[in-house]
N, C-alpha and C positions, 0 to 999 in steps of 0.2 A: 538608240541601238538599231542596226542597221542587220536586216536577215533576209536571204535568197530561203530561194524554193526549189526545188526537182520536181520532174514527174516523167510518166510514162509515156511511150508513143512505139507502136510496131515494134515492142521487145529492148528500144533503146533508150538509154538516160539521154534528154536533153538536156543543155545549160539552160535556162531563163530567166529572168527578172522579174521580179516583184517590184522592186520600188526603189530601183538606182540605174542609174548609166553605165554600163562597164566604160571604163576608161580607154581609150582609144591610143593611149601612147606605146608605142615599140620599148618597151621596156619590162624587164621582169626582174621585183625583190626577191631572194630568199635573207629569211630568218634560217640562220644557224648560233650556236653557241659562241660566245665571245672567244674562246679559246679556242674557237676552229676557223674564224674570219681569212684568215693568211690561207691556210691551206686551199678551202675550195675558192678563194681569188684566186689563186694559183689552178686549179683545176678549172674555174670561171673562163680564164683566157688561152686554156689548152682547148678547151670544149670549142670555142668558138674559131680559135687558129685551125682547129677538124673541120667547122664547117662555116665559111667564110658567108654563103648565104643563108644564114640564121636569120638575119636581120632584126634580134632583140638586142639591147644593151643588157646584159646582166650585171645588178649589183650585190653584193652580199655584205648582210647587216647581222652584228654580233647583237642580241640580242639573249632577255633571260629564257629559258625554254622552257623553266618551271612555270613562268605565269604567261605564256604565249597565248594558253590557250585561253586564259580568262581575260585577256588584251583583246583577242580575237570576239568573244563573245561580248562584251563593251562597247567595242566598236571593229565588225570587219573589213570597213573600207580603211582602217589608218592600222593595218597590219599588212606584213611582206605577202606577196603570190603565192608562197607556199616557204611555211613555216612550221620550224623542228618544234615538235612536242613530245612526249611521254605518251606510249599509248592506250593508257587509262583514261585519257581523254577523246579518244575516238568515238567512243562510245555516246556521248552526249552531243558533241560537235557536229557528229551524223546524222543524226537523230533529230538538231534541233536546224539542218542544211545549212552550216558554216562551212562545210567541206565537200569538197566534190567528188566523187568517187572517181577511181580509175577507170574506165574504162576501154575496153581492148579495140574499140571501133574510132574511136580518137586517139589512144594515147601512145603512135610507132612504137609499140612491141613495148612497154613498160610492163604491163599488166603481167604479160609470159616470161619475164625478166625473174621479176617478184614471185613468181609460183617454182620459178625453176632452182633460184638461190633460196630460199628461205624456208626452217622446219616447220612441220604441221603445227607447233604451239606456237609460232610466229603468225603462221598463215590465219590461224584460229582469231588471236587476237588483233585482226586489223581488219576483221571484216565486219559487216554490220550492217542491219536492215537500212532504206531511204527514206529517208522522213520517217512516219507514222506508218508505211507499207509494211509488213512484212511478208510478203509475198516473197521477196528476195533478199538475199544477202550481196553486198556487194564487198568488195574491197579497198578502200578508203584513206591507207596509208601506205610511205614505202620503209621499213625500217633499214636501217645504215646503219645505226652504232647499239652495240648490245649490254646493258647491264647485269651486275650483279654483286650481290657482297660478296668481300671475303677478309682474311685477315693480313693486316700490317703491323711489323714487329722491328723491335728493332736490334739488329742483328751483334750490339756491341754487348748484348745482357743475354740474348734470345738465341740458343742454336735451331739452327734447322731441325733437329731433330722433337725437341722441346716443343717447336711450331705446331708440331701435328697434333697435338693434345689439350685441352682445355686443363689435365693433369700435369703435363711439361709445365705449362708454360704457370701455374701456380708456383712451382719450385723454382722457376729460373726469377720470380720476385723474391720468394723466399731468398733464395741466394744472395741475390742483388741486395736483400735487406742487412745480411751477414758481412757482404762484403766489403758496405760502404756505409755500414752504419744507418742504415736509413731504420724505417720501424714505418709499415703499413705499404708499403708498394705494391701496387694492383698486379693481378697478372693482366687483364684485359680492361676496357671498356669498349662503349656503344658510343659514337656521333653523335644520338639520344634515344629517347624511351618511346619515340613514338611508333604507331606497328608497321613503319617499314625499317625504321634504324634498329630497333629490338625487336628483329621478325625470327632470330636465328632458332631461336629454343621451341616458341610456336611451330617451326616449321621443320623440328629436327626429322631425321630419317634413322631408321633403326637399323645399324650396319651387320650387328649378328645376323637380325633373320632377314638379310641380303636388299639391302638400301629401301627399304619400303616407310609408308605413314600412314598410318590410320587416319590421318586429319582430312577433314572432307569441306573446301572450302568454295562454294556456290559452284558447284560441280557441274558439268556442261550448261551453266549459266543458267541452273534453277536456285531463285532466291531461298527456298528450303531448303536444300540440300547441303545444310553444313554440318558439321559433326566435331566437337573438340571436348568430349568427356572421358575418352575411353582412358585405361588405363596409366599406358604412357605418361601419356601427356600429367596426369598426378603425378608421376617419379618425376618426371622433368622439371616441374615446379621445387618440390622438395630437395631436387639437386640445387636449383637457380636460387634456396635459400638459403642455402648450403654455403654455396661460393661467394653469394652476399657476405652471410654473417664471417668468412672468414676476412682477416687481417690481408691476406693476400691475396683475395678473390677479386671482385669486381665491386665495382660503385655507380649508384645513381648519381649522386651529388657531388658535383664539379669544386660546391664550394664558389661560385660565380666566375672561376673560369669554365675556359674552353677544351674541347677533346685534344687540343696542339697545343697547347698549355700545358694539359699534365704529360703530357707525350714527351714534351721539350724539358720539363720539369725536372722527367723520370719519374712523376708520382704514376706512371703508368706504364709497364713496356708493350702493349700492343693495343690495338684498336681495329674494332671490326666495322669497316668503312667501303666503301667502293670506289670505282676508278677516276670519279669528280674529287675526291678527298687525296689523291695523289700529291698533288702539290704543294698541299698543306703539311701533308705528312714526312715530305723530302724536306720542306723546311725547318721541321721540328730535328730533327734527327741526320741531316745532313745524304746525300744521295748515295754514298758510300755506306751507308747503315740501314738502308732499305731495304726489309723483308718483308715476301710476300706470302701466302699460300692459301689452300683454301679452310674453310671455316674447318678447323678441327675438331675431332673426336671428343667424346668424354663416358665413361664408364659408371653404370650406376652401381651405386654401396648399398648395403645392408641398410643405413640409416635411410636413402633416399628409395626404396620397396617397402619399406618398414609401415604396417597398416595397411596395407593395399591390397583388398581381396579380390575375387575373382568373381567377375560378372556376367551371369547367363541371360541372354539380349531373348525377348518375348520375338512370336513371329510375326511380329508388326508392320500392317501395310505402312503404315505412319514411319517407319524406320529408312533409311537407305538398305536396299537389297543387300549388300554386304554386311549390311549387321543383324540382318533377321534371323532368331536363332541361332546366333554366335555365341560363341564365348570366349569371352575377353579374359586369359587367364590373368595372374597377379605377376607382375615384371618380378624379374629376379635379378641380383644381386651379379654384377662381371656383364650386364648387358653391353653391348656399347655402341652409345649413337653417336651421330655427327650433328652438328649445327647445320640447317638449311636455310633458305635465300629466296628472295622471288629473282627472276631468269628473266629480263625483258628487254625493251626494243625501244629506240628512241628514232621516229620516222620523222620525213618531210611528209606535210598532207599539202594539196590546194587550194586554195582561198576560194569560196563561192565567188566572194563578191568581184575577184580577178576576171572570173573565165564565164559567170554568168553572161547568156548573152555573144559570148565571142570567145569560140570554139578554136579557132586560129591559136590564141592566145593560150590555150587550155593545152593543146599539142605542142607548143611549142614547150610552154612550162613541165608536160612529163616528156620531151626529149632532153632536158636538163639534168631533169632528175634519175634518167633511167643512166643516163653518164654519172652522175655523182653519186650512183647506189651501185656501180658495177663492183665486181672485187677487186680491180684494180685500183679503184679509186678507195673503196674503203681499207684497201691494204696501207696506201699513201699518206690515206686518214689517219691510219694508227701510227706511222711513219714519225709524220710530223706532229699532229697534236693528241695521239696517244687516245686516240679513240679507238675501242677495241670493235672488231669487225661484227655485223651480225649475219653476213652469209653462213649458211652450214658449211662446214668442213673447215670453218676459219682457226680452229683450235690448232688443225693438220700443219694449218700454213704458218701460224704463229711458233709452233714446234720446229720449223724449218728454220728459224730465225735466229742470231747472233749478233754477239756486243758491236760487229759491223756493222749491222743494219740499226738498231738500238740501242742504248745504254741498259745495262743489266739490271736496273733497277725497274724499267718501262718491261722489260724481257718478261721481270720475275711478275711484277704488276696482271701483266696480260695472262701469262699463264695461271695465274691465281682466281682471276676471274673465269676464266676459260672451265676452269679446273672445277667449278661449282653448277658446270651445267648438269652432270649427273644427280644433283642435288637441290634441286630447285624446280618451280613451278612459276610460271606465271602471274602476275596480280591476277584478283579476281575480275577483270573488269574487260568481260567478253563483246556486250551488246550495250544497248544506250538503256534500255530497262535493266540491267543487273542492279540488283540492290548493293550497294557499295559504303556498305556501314561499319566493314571490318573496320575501316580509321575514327570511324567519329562518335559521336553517342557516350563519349567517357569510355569507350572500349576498352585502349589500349593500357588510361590508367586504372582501370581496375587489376588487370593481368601484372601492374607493377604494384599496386599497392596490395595485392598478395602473396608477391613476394618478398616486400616488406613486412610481412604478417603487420601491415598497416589499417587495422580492424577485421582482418580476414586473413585467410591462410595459415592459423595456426592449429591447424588439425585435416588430415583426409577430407571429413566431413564437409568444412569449410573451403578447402582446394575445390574440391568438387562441385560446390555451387556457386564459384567464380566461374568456373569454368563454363559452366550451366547458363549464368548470366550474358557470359562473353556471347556463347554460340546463339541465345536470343534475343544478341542487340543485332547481330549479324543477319537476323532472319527479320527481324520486323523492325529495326530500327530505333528500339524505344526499351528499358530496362521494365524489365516484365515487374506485372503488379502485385499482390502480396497473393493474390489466388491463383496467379499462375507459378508460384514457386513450388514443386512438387516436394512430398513426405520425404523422400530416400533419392539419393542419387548411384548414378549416371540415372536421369532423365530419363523416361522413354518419350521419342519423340512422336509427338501427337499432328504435326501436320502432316498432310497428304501430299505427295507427288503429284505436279503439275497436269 
């Protein structure tokens, strides 16, 4: 394993070396995604036809961007110059000096590019102390392409109108069941169960009393700071058993196939996926039956408030300031939420081991970048390979667009994604220390096998100490032991504020 270092000097990051050569050749890789290789070739040789004394060869290598960053960390000398990752890995990458920060004293106007295009949750999520310092924050990524879930339908069973509702789109299987003889046809499924494919329910928003969530997840990047017992969040389960146990709800079990399996099937008319599952989802269903929109509504019932009493929050320094002295009244019956999303960024970062050492090299690779993260170029991006933009105001631009410029299924795609940013947050994964347990620890199947009332979940009682569970693997990493499981729930939380 192969690891650079940074440090300080008169207020500026130097590159330096530890324990390698920087390489001396005029050349710079980027890592981007296989399905973007053609496009920024094509931008590769625009960039440089602009500026004839660059004097780098630039190559661009399709590569996976899911495991970029743990190739990176293996080994950083046999990875690209500066390579796409996810930026829940910023955080560790920084932290452990595989990447090199931007900085605005080397890198011709990148740094002011990045502050000028990108929103304060973007900005938030790509910065990050250097090394072990925290003295400062620096900024460490450039984001280009923006994720998000939402939902894909398919429009020969599914109207637009039916899209908007996790209620529609129950009836338009029912129907489908009626019409064609079938018997059990899903309204929806998940790609999978784990808490980013099945983040929507976790993460709904309450649209009555005006897009808001009670859910408090590693909130300005304090490991304590999570919250997932309040009310809500209990209806929301008793709904998500709801829709399970019905014939024409949703399903865990594939049965050993795949999400494009039952899509292509018909055992399922939509699928809550994002804009990587595009392809898949045009193949199952043909590009002419692509429907898009964002994660729909759902209404709670009688049965899913049913038992839910009302909770008076002590004035606990131990609590989050918003819940000290609250009261969480008992949901009621016509509420109606929407499914939310995490809302994220998928950036170029720089290789230490590239620009360690040789600053030349380090300027050259963010004038590359500050070209292939402008909006013109991310506009291009979504052009050709349907990568949706992450500048602000790209929703404006994408709204400017027509079956001219894209085919109408890429149109409805992007707008559906677009369309979830009011409804979404971030991963939790701000600094290189944030605890980042929401995925691991048996988390997310607990949250599923209570909805299975798969040894749990079949009572309030029981909802609420998964619940309880969830929010203390999330704080300390480890499923609490038989003396920290408290007499009565919602929990009062017993740690302290950083």
């Amino acid at each position: 394993m192969k690891k650079k270092s940074l440090f300080l000097c008169s207020g500026l990051v130097f590159l330096c070396l530890n324990t390698i050569t920087a390489c001396s050749g005029k050349k710079i890789v980027i890592w981007v995604g296989s399905e973007s290789v053609e496009v920024y070739t094509k931008l590769a040789a625009a960039f440089k036809e602009a500026n004839p004394e660059f004097g780098y060869e630039i190559s661009i290598v399709g590569a996976d961007t899911g495991t970029a960053a743990a190739s990176m960390i293996q080994d950083n000398t046999a990875v690209g110059d500066a390579v796409t990752i996810a930026h829940d890995n910023i955080g560790k990458l920084s932290q452990l000096s595989y990447i090199a920060p931007i900085v605005d004293s080397y890198d011709d106007g990148l740094s002011a590019q990045i502050d000028a295009d990108n929103s304060p949750e973007f900005l938030k999520a790509i910065t990050n102390i250097l090394g072990n310092d925290d003295r400062f924050n620096y900024t460490f990524a450039v984001p280009y392409i923006s994720q998000a879930l939402f939902l894909y339908y398919d429009t020969r069973y599914v109207s637009d109108e039916q899209a908007q509702s996790f209620e529609g789109l129950m009836q338009a299987a029912a129907n489908y069941d009626s019409t064609y003889g079938a018997d059990g046809t899903k309204a929806f499924i998940n790609t999978g169960v784990d808490g980013y494919n099945f983040s929507f329910s976790v993460l709904h928003r309450n649209i009555t009393a005006g897009n808001i969530s009670e859910l408090r997840l590693y909130e300005a990047g304090d490991r304590y700071d999570c919250y997932n017992q309040f009310n809500e969040q209990v209806a929301v389960v008793k709904w998500m058993q709801r829709v399970l146990e019905n014939k024409n709800g949703t399903t865990f079990d594939f049965g050993g196939a795949t999400w494009d399996n039952l899509i292509n099937n018909h055992k399922s008319l939509s699928v809550i996926g994002g804009a990587w599952h595009f392809n898949a989802f045009k193949a199952a269903v043909g590009e002419e039956n692509v429907g898009c929109a964002p994660i729909p509504t759902f209404t709670l019932t009688s049965e899913d408030v049913a038992g839910i009493e009302q909770v008076n929050y002590p004035n606990d320094l131990g609590l989050p300031e918003e819940l000290r002295g609250k009261v969480d009244p008992a949901p009621t019956a016509g509420t109606v939420l929407r499914g939310g999303s995490f809302v994220d960024c998928k950036c170029f970062v720089v290789n230490m081991a590239s620009v360690s050492g040789n600053p030349e090299k380090y300027t050259k690779i963010c004038q590359v970048l500050k070209y292939f993260s402008n909006k013109t170029s991310q506009q291009q991006s979504f052009k050709e390979a349907y990568n949706v933009p992450a500048y602000m105001g790209s929703d404006e631009y994408i709204a400017t667009l027509t079956t001219d410029d894209v085919s109408a299924s890429v149109l409805s795609m992007a707008k559906a994604q677009t369309g979830m940013t009011p409804y979404g947050i971030p991963q939790p994964f701000s600094t290189g220390t944030l605890n980042t347990y929401y995925y691991s620890k048996n988390c997310p199947d607990y949250y599923v096998q209570c909805i299975k009332k798969n040894g749990s979940g079949d009572s309030v009682q029981s909802i609420r100490e998964v619940l309880f569970k969830m929010e203390y693997v999330w704080k300390h990493g480890a499923t609490p032991a038989k003396d920290k499981y408290p007499s009565s729930y919602p929990a009062e939380t017993t740690e302290k504020r950083k």
